[in-house]
Residue frames as qw, qx, qy, qz and C-alpha x, y, z in Angstrom:
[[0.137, -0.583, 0.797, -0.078, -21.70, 80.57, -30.02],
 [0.926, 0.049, -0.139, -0.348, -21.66, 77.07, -31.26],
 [0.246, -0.554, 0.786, 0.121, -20.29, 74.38, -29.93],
 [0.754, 0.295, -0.407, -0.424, -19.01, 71.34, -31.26],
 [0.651, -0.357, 0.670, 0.009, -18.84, 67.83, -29.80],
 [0.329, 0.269, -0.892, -0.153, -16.52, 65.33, -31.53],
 [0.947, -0.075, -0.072, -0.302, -18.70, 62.26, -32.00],
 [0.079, 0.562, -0.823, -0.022, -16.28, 59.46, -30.67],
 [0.897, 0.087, -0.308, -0.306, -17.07, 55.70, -32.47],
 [0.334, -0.541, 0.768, -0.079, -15.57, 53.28, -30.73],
 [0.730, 0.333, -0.497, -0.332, -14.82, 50.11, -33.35],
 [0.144, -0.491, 0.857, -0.064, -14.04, 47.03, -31.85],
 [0.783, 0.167, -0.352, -0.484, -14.15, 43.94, -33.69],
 [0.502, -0.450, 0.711, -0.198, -13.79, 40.54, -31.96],
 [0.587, 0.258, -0.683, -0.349, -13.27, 37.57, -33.81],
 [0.870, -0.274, -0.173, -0.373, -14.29, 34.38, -32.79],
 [0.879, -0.136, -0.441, 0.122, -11.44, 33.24, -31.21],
 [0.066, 0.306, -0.449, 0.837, -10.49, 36.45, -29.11],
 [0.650, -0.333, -0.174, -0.660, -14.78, 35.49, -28.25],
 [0.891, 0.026, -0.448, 0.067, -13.45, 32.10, -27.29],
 [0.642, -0.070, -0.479, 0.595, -10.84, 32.69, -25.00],
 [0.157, -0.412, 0.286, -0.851, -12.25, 35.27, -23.44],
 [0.855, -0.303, -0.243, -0.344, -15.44, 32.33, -22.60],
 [0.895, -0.085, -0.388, 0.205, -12.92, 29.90, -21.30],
 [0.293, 0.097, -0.574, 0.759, -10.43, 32.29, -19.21],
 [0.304, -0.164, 0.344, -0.873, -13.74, 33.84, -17.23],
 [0.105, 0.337, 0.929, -0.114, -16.51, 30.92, -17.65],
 [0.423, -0.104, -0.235, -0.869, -19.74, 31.32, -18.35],
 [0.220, 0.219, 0.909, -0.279, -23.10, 29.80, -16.90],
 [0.361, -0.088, -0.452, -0.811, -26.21, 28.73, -18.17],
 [0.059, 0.140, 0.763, -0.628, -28.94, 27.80, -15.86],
 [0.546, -0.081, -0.313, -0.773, -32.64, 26.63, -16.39],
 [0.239, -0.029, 0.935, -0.261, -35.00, 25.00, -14.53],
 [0.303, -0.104, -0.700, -0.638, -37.86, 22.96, -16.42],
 [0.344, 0.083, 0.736, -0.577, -41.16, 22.38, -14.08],
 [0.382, -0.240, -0.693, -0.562, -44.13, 19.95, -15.48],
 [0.213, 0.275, 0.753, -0.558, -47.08, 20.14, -13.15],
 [0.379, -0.290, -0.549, -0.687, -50.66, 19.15, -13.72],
 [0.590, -0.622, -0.442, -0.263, -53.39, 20.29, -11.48],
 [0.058, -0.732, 0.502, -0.457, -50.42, 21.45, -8.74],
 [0.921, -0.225, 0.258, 0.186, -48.88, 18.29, -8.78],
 [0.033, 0.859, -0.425, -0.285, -45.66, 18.43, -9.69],
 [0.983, 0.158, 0.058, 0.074, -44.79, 15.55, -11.96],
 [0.792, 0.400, -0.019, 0.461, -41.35, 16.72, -13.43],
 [0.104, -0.964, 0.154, 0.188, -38.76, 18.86, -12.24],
 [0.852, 0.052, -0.039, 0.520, -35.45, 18.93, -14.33],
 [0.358, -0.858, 0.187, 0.317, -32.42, 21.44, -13.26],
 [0.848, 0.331, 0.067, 0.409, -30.13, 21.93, -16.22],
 [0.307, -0.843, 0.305, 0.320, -26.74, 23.75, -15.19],
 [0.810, 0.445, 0.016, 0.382, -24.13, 24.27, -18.23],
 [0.287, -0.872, 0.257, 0.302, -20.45, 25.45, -17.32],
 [0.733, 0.568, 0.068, 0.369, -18.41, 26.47, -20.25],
 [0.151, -0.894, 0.402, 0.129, -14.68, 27.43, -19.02],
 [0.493, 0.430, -0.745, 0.128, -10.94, 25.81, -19.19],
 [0.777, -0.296, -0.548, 0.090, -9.69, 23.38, -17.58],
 [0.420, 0.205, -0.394, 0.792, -7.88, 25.48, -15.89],
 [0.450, -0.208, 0.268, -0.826, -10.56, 28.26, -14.43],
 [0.748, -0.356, -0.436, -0.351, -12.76, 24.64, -13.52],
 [0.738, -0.125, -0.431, 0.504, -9.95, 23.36, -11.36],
 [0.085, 0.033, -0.473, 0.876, -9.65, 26.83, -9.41],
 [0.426, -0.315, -0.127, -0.839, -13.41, 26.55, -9.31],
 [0.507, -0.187, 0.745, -0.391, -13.22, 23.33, -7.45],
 [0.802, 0.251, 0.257, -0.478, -14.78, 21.33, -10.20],
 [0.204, 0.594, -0.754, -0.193, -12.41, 18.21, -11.33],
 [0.840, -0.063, 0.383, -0.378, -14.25, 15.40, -11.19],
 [0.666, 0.657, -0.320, -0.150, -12.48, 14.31, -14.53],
 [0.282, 0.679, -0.661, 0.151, -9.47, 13.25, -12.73],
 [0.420, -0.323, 0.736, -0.421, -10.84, 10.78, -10.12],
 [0.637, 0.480, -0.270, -0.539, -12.60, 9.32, -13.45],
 [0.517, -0.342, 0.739, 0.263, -11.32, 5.96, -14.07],
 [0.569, 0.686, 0.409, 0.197, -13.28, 6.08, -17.93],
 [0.375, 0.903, -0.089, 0.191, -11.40, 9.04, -18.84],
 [0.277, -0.845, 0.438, 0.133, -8.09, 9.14, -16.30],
 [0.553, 0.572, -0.604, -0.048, -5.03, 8.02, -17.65],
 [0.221, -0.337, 0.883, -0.240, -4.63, 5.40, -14.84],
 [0.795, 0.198, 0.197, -0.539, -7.37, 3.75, -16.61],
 [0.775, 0.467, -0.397, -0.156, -5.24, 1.73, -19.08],
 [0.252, -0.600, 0.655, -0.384, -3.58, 0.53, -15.89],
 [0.598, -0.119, -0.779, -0.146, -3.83, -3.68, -15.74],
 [0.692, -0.622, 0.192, -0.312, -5.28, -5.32, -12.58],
 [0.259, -0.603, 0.734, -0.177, -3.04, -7.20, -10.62],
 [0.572, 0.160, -0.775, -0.217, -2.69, -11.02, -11.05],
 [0.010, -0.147, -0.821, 0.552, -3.03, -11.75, -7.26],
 [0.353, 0.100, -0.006, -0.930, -6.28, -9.76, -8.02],
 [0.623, 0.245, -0.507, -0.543, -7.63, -11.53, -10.81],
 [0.351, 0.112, -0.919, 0.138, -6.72, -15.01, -9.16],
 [0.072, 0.278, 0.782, -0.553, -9.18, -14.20, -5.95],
 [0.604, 0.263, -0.110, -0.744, -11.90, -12.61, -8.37],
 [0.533, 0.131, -0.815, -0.187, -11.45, -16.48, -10.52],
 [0.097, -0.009, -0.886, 0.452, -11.34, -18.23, -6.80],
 [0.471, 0.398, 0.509, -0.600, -14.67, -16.71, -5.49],
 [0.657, 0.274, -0.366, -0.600, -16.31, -16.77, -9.09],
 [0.430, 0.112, -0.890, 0.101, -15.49, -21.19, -8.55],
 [0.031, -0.103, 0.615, -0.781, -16.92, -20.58, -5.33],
 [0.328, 0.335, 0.140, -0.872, -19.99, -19.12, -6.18],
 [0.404, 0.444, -0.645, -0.473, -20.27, -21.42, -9.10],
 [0.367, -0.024, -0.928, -0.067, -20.16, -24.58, -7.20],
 [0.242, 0.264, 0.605, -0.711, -22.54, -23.23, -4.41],
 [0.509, 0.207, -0.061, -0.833, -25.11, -22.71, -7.16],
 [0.664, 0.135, -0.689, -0.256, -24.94, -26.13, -8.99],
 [0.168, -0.152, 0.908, -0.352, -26.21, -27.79, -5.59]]
């Protein structure tokens, strides 16, 4: 009596941008720590942490630093006030004529 098992291949081919959005909807870490020591002294220690997700899975991860940014947030392109600028001028006069005693 012989049996036979069916061989079953499973094919599955993922292109690089089903690879891609699978990285960014689930995240992905990368984590290394670098230690120079001579003579067990420790001279160097660097911690390198890489998180590759969306913006989306950062922000439910708590990590949105981006937005409080004022180099990258769009409230950056905001002018300062003139009342501002007028007491920045005032002390800067200030400060100016104190030195030049």
């Amino acid at each position: 009596m012989s049996i036979q098992r069916a061989t079953a291949h499973s094919i599955e081919t993922t292109n690089l941008a089903d690879l891609l959005e699978r990285v960014l909807d689930k995240g992905i870490v990368i984590a290394g720590d670098i230690k120079i020591k001579l003579v067990d002294i420790e001279l160097l220690t660097l911690q390198i942490r890489l998180v590759i997700c969306s913006v989306d899975k950062a922000r439910e991860m708590g990590m949105d630093w981006w937005t409080n940014n004022s180099m990258i947030s769009s409230h950056s392109n905001e002018r300062i006030p003139e009342d501002s600028v007028a007491s920045i001028e005032d002390r800067l006069r200030k400060i100016e004529s104190a030195l030049q005693v």
